[in-house]
BADREN-778969 format. One record per residue (C-alpha): x, y, z. Coordinates in steps of 0.25 Angstrom, whole numbers, plus 5000, padded with zeros to 4 digits. Last residue first. Example, Ala and Ser with C-alpha at 12.3 -4.5 7.8 and 13.67 -1.06 7.14 Angstrom:
2
505549965029 504949825031 
//
This chain:
77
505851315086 504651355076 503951235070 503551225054 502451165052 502251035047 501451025035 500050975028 499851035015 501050985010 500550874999 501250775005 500750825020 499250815015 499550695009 499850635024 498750705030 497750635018 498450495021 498050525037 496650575035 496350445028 495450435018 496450455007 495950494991 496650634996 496250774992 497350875001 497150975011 496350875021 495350965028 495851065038 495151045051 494251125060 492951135050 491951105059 490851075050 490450945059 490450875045 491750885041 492250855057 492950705056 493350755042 494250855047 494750775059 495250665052 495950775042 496650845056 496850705062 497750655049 498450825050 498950775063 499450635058 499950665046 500750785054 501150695065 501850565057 502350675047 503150745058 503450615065 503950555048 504850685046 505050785035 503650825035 503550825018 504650705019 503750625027 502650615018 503250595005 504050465010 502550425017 502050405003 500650485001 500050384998 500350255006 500750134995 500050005000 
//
């Protein structure tokens, strides 16, 4: 089974695999819990920024992240 988009591709857009591990999963809840409240008309999440065939909130995180429309902000030190 061929994972789409491949993980290569993925974790050279974060530059690590714990900062993909926790932006995947972050943005993951945030799509879950958009289309857990579309019909309440609450409106407190962003919908998915890319058309995907997946179902699965965490395969439309990860090509959001391929696409750059999810990114790691920068942190001041």
């Amino acid at each position: 089974m061929m994972l789409e988009p491949p993980i290569g591709a993925v974790v050279e857009k974060t530059k690590s695999r714990f900062g993909l591990v926790v932006l995947a999963a972050r943005r993951a809840r945030q799509i879950n819990a958009y289309y857990n409240e579309l019909g309440a008309g609450i409106g407190g999440y962003v919908p998915p920024q890319v058309h995907s065939l997946s179902r699965k909130p965490l395969s439309i995180s990860l090509e959001e992240i391929v696409q750059d429309k999810v990114v790691i902000a920068p942190t001041e030190e």
